[in-house]
N, C-alpha and C positions, 0 to 999 in steps of 0.2 A: 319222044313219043308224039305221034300225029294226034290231029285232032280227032280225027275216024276210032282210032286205036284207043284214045281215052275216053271215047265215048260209048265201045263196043267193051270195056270188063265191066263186069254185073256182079254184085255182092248177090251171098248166097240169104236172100230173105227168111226161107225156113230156118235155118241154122241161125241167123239174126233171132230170132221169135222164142224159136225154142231152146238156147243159149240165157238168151236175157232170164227168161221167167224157170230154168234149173233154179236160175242162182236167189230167185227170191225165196227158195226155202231156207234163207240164212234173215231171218228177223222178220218173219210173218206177223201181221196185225190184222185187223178187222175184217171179217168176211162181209161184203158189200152185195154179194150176186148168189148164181147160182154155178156159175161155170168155175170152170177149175181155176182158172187164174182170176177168178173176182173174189181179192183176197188185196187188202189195201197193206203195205209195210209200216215194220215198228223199227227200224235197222241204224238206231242212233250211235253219231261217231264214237268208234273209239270201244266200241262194245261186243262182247263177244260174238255176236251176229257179223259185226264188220270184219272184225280181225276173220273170221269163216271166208265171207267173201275178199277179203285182201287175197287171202290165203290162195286159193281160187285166180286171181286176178293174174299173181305172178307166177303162177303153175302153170297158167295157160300162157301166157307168154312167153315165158321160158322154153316151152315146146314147139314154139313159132322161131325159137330162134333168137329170142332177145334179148339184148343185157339187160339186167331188172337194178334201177338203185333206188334206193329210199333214202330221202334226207332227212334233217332234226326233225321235222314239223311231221311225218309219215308218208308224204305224198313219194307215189310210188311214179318213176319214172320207167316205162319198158321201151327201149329205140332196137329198132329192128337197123341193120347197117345197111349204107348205099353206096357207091362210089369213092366218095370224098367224105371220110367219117371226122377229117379235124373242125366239118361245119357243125353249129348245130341244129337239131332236129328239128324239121317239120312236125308238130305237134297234133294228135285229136286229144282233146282233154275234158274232163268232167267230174264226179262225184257218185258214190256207191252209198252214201249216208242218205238217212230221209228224214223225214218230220218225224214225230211220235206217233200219230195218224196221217200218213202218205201215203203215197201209192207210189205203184213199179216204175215210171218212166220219168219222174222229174230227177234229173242226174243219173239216175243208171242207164236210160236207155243212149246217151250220151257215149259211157265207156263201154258197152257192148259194139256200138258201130264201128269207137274208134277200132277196137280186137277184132270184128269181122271186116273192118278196111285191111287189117296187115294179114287179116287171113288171107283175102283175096290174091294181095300183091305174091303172098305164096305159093296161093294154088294160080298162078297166071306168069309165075317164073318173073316178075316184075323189081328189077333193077332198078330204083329211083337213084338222081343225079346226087341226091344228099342224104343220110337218115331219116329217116320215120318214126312215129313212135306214138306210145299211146298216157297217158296220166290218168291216176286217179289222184286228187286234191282231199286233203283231211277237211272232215268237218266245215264244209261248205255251207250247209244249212241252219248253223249258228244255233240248235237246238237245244243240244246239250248244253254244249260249251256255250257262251252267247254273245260272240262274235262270227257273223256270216262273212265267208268266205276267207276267215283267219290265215288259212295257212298258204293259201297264194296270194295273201295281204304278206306275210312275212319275208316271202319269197321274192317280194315286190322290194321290199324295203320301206315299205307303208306302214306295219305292225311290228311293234320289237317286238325280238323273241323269247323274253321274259314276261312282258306280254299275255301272251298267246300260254306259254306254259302254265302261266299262274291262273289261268281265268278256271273257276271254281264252278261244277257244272249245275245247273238249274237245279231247284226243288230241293230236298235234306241231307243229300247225299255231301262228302267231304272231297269227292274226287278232283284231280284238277289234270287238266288236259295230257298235263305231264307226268303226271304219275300213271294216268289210263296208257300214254304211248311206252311206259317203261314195262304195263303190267302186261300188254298184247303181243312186247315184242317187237313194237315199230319205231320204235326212236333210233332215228337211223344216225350211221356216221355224217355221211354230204353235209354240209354247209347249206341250209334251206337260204337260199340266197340265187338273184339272177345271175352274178359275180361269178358264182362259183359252177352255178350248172344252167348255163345258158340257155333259151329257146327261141328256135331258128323262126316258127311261126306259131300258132294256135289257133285250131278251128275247133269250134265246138256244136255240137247237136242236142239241142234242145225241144223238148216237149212249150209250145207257147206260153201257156198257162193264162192264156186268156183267150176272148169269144171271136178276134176279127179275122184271122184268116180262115176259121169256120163256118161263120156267118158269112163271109165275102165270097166263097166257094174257094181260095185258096187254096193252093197245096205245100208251097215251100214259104216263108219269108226270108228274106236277105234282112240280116240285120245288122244295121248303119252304127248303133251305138246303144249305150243303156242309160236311160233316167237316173240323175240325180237323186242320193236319199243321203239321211241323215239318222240313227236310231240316241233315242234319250233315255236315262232314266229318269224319270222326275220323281221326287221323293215330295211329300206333302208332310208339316209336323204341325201336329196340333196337341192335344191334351187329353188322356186318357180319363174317361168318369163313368158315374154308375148312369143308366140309361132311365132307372126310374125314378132319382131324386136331383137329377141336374137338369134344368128346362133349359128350351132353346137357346135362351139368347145367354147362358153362361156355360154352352159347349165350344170347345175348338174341334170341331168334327173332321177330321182330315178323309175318312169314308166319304163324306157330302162335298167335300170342299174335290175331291178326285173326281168323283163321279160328273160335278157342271165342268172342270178343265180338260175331261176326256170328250163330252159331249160337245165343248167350245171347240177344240182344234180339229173336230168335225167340220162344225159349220163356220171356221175360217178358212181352213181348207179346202173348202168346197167355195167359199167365198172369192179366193185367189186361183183357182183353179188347180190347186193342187191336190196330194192325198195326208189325210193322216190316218193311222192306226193304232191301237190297243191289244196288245196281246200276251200280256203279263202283267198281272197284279197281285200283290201280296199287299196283305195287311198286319199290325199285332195290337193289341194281343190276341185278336181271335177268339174272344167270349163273345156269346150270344148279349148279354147283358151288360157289355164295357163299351163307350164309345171308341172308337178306336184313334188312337194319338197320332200313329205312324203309319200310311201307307206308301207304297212304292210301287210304280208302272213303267210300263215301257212306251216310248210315244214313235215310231216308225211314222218319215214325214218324207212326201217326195214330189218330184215332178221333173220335167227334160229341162226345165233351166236351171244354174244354179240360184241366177240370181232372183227368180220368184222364191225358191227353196228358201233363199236367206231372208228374203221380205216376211215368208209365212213365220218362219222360227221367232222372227226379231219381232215380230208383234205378239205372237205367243206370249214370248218371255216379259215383253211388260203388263200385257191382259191378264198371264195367270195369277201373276202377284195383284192386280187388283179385284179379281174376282175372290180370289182367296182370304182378302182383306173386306169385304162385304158391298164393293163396289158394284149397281149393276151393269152388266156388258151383254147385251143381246139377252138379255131376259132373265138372266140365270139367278140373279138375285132379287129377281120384284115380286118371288111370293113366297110364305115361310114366315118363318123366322131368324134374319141374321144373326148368328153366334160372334164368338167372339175371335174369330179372325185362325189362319193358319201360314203357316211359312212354306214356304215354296223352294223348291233347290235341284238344278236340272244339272246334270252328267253327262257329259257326249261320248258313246259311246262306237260311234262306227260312222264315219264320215267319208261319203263315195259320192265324188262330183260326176259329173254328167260325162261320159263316154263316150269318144268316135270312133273306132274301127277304124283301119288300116283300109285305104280304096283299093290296093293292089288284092289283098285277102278278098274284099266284097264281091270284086268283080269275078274272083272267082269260085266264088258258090255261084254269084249269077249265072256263070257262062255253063256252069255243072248241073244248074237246075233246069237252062235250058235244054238242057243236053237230055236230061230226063224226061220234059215233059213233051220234048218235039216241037219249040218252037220258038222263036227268035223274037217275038213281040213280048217275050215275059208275061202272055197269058199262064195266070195259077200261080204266079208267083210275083209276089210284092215286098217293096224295102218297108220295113220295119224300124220301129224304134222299140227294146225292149223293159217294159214296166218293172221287172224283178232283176235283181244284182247277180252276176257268175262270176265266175272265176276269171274266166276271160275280161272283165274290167280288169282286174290287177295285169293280168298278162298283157295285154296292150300296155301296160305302161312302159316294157322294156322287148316288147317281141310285135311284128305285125300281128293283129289276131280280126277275128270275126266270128259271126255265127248265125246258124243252119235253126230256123225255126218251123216244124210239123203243129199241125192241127192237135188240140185233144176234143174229148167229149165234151161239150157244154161248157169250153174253158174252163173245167175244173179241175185243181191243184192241191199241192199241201188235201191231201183228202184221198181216203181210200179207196173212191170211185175213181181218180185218177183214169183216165184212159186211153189211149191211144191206138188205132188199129195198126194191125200187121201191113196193110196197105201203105198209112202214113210211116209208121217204122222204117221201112224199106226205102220207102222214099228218102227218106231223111238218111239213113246212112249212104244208100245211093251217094245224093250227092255232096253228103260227106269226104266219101272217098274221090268224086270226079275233083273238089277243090284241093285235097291235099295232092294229087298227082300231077294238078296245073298249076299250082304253085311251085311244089318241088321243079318244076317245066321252066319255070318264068324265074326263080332266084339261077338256074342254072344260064338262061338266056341274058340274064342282067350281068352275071360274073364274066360274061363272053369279052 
């Protein structure tokens, strides 16, 4: 296929638009607007919302034409056949799961492109040199289950797959990942494994979920690699007492002693340039009037190196223990009253070093993005480095891969305002498809 020729098929945008947002009537959350789709998603893995859109997923490819297989972990495989099918497939891949309060386009709008890219190659009678195909990955957003991007970590050989089965989902509930994929239906035969079900590339299309290519007037980013993170549980144990007959200095308050190690890996993190976050806490016993003995957080810590990552963590770990012991560090002990000390104890729980992408992959979204916006200097479109983990981190570990970054509203994410125009949508699968057609182009050119 010429360059004219891959430059000249056009994905169908409306069918893009109004495809995506059908399928958000399977796990509706928060209405944010006034319009019909300002309606943020609730569509966590593994839950009858999802199993609705699996369900969905593979009806719709299957009518395109494609072998549909699901391996242990559920992730659904559809390859559309090319020429040479003993290769394997050139990949679009992404996620149909959200946050609890999300919106439509962080991972969904991803596998609607990849299904309107093989639609196209349909309606355009388009022959590729190798297989095609499209993914949807289980439980990418670590919500439920709470490991992010689990089941193309297992696929990886990064995550056993006891693992990933066993992990028990957030909040009261008994369920474990395993039991939800036996209750939906999708605990499939394949071998979730690279070994076993190979992939020839991965391109993926993502919503940014940050402010610079909006701010910058950007339209596309190329994106080079993904930041290093690290997620923790820290667990703090102190001693449970009554609130109105224990004074300060003979409490072990593990509530207070959590609250300055949450605000500390703030302002060290900010200090080394990195990030940390907070976004799970439990405490017990949960009386108004009991100190509480035992609380438990999650600590989300990142940055593009690993080795500032490990500088941030490794100071942590000896500042929390002495903050926790009544030492003061940055101020957090010099007013009050110090109690009588708390133990400290960190759990690692998802560990993803810094990412490079595949140059052959990069160059071609570049060459796809130029191809969309009309110009050869890479005006509207810039290389990127991505802040938040996908899928495609694991899949680079054993497939070339890359990925296709669009604009949202006001860079915001994980949130039911979520938004992305029809304008950028298109754009993004645009050149979604222009990268898997020149790549599918260039593995044939390299086998020459």
């Amino acid at each position: 296929m010429s360059h004219d020729q891959l430059a000249s098929i056009k994905i169908d945008r409306e069918r893009l638009w109004n495809n995506l947002h059908e399928t958000c009537k399977w796990g509706k959350g928060e209405v944010w607007g006034v319009g019909p789709t300002d309606i943020g998603m609730s569509r966590l893995a593994l839950s009858d919302a999802d199993k609705q859109a699996r369900d969905w997923f593979i009806k719709t490819t299957e009518a395109l034409g494609c072998k549909v297989k699901v391996d242990a972990m559920g992730n659904i495989f559809a390859v559309r056949p090319g020429k040479n099918n003993s290769a394997a497939p050139t990949y679009a891949g992404s996620h149909m799961d959200t946050q609890p309060t999300g919106g439509r386009y962080d991972g969904i709008l991803g596998v609607h492109a990849g299904i309107e890219a093989l639609k196209t190659m349909e309606d355009n009678n388009i022959e590729t040199e190798y297989p095609t195909g499209v993914i949807n990955w289980t439980n990418e957003e670590g919500a439920r289950f709470p490991i992010s991007m689990v089941s193309s970590g297992v696929w990886a050989g990064a995550i056993p797959l006891e693992k990933a089965y066993n992990l028990k989902e957030v909040g009261e509930g008994n369920a474990t990942q395993k039991s939800e994929l036996e209750r939906i239906g999708y605990l499939g035969d394949l071998e979730a494994s690279y070994r076993a079900n190979p992939i020839g590339a991965h391109f993926e299309l993502h919503i940014e979920q940050g402010p610079i290519l909006e701010s910058s007037g950007g339209k596309i980013g190329v994106v080079e690699g993904v930041q290093a993170y690290r997620w923790h549980i820290i667990t703090v144990k102190g001693s449970d007492c009554h609130t109105g007959t224990t004074d300060f200095a003979n409490r072990s308050d593990a509530m207070l002693t959590a609250a300055k190690l949450i605000v500390h890996s703030h302002n060290k993190a900010a200090e080394l340039g990195c990030l940390a976050s907070t976004g799970i806490l439990t405490l017990k016993p949960g009386s108004t009037n009991t100190v509480p003995g035992f609380v438990q957080f999650s600590l989300d810590i990142r940055s593009k190196e690993d080795r500032k990552l490990l500088k941030l963590e490794n100071a942590l770990k000896e500042e929390f223990g002495r903050i926790a012991t009544g030492h003061d560090i940055g101020g957090l002990n010099s007013n009050g009253v110090n109690g009588r000390g708390c133990k400290v104890e960190w759990q690692l729980d998802t560990d993803s070093p810094a990412t490079k992408f595949h140059d052959d992959c990069i160059k071609c979204v570049e060459k796809s993005a130029a191809d969309l916006l009309g110009t050869k200097d890479g005006k509207g479109c810039q290389r990127m480095t991505s802040g938040a983990g996908h899928d495609s981190v694991y899949t680079s570990r054993h497939a070339p891969s890359s990925m296709v970054f669009v604009p949202c509203r006001d860079g915001v994410s994980h949130n039911p305002a979520e938004y992305c125009s029809p304008e950028d949508c298109g754009n993004g699968a645009q050149v979604l498809l222009g990268a898997m057609l020149r790549y599918d182009r260039l593995r044939a050119e390299k086998a020459l």
